[in-house]
C-alpha positions as CSV (number, residue, x, y, z in Angstrom):
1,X,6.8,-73.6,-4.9
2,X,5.6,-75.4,-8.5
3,X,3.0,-75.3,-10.0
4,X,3.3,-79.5,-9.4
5,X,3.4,-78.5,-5.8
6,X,1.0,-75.7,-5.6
7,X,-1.7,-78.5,-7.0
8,X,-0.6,-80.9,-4.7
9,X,-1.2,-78.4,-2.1
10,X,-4.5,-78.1,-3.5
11,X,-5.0,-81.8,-3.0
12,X,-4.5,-81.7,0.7
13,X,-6.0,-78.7,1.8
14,X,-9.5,-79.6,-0.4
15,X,-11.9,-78.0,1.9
16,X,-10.1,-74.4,1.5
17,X,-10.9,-74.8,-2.6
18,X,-14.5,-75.7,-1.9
19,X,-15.4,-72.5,0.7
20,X,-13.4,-70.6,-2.2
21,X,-15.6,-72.2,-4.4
22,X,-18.7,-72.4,-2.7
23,X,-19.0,-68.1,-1.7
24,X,-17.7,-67.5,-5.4
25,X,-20.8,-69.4,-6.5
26,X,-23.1,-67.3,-4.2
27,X,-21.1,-64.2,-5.3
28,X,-21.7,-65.5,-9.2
29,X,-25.9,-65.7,-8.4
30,X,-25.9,-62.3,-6.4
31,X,-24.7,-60.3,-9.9
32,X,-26.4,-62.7,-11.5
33,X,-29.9,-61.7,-10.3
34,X,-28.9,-58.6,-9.6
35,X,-31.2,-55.9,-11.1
36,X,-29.6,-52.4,-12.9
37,X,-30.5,-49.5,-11.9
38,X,-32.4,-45.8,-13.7
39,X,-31.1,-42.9,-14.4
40,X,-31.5,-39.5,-15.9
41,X,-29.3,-36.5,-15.8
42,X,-30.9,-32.6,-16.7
43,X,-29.6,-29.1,-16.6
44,X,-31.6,-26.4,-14.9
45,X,-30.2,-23.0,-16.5
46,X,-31.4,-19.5,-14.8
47,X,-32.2,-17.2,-17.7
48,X,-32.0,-12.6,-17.2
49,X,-35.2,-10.7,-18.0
50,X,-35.4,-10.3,-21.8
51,X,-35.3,-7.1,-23.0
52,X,-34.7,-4.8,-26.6
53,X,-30.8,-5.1,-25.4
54,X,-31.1,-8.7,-24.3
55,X,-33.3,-10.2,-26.5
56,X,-32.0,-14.1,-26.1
57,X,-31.6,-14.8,-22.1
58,X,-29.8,-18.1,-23.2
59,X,-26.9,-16.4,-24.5
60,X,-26.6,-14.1,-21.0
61,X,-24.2,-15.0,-18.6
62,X,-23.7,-13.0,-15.6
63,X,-22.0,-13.2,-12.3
64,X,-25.6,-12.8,-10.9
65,X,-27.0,-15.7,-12.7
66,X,-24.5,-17.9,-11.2
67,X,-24.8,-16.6,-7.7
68,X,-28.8,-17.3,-8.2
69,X,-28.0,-21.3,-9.1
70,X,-25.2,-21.7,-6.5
71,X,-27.8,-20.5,-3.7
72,X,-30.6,-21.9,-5.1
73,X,-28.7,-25.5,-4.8
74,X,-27.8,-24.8,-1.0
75,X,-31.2,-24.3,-0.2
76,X,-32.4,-27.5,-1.4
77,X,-29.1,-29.2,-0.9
78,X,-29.0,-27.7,2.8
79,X,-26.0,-29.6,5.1
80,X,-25.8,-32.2,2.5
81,X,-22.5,-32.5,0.4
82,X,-21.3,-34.4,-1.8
83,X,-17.4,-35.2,-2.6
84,X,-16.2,-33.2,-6.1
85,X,-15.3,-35.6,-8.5
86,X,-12.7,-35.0,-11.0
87,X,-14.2,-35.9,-14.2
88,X,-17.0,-33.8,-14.7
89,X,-19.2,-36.6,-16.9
90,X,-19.1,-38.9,-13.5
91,X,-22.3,-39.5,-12.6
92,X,-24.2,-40.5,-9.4
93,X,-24.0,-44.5,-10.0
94,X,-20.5,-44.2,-10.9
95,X,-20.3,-42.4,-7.7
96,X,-22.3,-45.5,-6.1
97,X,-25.3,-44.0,-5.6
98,X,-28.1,-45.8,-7.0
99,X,-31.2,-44.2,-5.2
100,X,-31.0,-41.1,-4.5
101,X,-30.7,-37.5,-6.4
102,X,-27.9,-34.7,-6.6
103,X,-28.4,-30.7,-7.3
104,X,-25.2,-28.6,-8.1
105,X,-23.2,-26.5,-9.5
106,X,-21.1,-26.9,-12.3
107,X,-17.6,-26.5,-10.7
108,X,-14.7,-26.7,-13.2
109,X,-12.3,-25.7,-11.2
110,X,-9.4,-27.5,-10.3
111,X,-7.9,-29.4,-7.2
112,X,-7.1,-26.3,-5.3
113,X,-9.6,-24.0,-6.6
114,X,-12.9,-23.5,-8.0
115,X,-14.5,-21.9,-11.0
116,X,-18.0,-21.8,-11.9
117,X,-18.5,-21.0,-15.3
118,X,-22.2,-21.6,-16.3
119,X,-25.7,-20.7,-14.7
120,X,-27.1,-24.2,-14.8
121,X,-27.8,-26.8,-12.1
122,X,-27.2,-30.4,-12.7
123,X,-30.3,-32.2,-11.6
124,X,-29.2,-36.2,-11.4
125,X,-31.9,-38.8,-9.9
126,X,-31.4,-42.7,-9.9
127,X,-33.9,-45.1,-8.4
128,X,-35.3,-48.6,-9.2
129,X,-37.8,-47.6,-11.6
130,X,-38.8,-45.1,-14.5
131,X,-41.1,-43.7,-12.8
132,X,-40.0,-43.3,-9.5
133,X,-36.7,-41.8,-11.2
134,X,-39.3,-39.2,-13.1
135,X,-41.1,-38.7,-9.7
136,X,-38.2,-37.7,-7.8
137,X,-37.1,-35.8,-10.9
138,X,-40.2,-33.4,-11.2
139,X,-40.5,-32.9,-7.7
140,X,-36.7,-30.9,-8.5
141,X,-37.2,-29.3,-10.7
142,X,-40.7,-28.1,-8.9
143,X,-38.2,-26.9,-5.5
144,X,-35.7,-25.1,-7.5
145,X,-38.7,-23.0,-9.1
146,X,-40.0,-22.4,-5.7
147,X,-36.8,-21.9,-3.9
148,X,-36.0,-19.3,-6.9
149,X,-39.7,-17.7,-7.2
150,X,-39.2,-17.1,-2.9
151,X,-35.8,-15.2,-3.3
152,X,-37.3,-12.8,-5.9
153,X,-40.5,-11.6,-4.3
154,X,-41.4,-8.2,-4.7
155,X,-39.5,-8.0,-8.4
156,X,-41.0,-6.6,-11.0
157,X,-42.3,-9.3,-13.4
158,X,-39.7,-8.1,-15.9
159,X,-36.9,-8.3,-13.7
160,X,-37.2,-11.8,-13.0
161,X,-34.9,-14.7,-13.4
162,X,-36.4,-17.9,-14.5
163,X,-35.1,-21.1,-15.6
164,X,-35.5,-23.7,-17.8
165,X,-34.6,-27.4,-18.2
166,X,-33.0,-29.1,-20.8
167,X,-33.7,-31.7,-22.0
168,X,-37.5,-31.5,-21.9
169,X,-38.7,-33.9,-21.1
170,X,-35.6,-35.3,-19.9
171,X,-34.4,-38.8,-20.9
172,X,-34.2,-41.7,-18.8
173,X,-31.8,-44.3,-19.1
174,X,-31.5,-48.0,-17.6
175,X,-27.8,-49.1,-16.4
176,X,-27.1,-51.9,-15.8
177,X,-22.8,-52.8,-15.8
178,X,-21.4,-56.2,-17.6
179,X,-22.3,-58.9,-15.3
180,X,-19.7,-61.2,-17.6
181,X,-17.2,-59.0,-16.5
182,X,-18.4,-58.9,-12.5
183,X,-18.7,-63.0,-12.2
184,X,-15.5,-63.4,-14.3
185,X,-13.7,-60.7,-11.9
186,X,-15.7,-62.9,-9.0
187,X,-13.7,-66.2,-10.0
188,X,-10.4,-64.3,-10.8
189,X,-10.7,-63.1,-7.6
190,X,-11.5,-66.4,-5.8
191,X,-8.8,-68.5,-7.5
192,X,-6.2,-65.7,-6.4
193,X,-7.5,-66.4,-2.9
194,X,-7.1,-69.6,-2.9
195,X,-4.4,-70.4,-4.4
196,X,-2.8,-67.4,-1.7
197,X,-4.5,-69.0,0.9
198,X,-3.2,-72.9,0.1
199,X,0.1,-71.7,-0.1
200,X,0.2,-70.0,3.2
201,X,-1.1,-72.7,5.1
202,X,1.8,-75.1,3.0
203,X,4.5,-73.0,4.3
204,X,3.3,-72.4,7.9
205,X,3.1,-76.7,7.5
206,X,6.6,-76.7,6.2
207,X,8.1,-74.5,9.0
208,X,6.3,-76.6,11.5
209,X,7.9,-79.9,10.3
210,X,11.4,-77.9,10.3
211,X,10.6,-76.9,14.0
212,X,9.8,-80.2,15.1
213,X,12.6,-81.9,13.2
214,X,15.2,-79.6,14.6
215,X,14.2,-79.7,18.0
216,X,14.0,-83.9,18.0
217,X,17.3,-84.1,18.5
218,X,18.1,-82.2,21.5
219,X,15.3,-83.9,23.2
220,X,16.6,-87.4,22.6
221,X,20.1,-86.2,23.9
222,X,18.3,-85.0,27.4
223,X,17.4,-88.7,27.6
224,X,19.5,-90.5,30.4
225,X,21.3,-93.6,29.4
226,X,19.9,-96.9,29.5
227,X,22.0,-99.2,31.6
């Protein structure tokens, strides 16, 4: 088909372009008053007992240390999982969570394996507001020091792990995406719809006429003679 005929098409099948139209325009006000969302992203890191032979825990990493995190994150994670994603600076809301929280472990590993390098948890929390994001945040951060102060009981207080976030405070960040770029993906979208759609009910039209013109004839030759 032409372009000529693709707009006559449009033309006769008129109420296909206005549906188009009319759910692109609902579409258009949904992102439109669509609100963003918070965010704020931390790293819990477990830090050895200082000593005279380990005087700056933050440069310590141990085997130990990472073992600490990755069960300290299954207890508070417990059966829930979440998929690995391959770029490590993916977020939650890039992951299409936009309420909700994460705790894990670094995992730099690749498709078939996995490699934990660092003794840090990533604490990730998004929610409507500031402060609910804050909230959820601190509530983390207090379950991880719990979850770690229950697995050491009965070591000596210089023999015990403890953590520390960064950054403190954390910040908090408001996302929100390009609506421009959502409504104008909306109408691209909807005019590759209907212009699909137009032209597959113009050809199913077109075969019909065929059909019907090809089987006139044989019908008209059934007819018995008039006398």
């Amino acid at each position: 088909m032409s372009i000529w005929d693709v707009l006559q098409a449009f033309v006769r099948r008129w109420y296909v372009l206005m549906l188009v139209v009319a759910l692109a325009l609902g579409a258009s006000y949904v992102v439109k008053q669509s609100r963003g969302v918070y965010w704020s992203r931390a790293e819990v890191t477990f830090l050895a007992p200082t000593s005279s032979n380990n005087p700056n825990a933050l440069q310590t990493t141990s085997t130990d240390l990472v073992i600490t995190a990755g069960i300290v994150a299954k207890r508070i994670n417990g059966n829930l999982t979440w998929n690995k994603v391959s770029d490590p600076a993916a977020t939650i809301v890039g992951e299409g969570v936009y309420d909700g929280w994460i705790v894990r472990l670094p995992d730099n590993g690749g498709q078939w394996s996995r490699y934990y390098p660092r003794q840090v948890l990533v604490v990730e929390v998004s929610g409507p507001t500031e402060d609910a994001v804050r909230a959820r945040q601190q509530d983390l951060f207090q379950r991880i020091a719990a979850e770690l102060a229950d697995m050491q009981q009965g070591v000596a207080a210089g023999d015990l792990i403890t953590t520390t976030v960064v950054p403190d405070p954390p910040n908090v960040y408001y996302m929100s995406g390009s609506k421009t770029k959502a409504i104008a993906m909306i109408w691209l979208i909807a005019a590759g719809g209907a212009t699909a759609a137009v032209v597959e009910l113009e050809r199913r039209r077109s075969r019909r006429l065929d059909s019907e013109g090809t089987t006139l004839p044989s019908i008209r030759a059934r007819q018995p003679a008039s006398r």
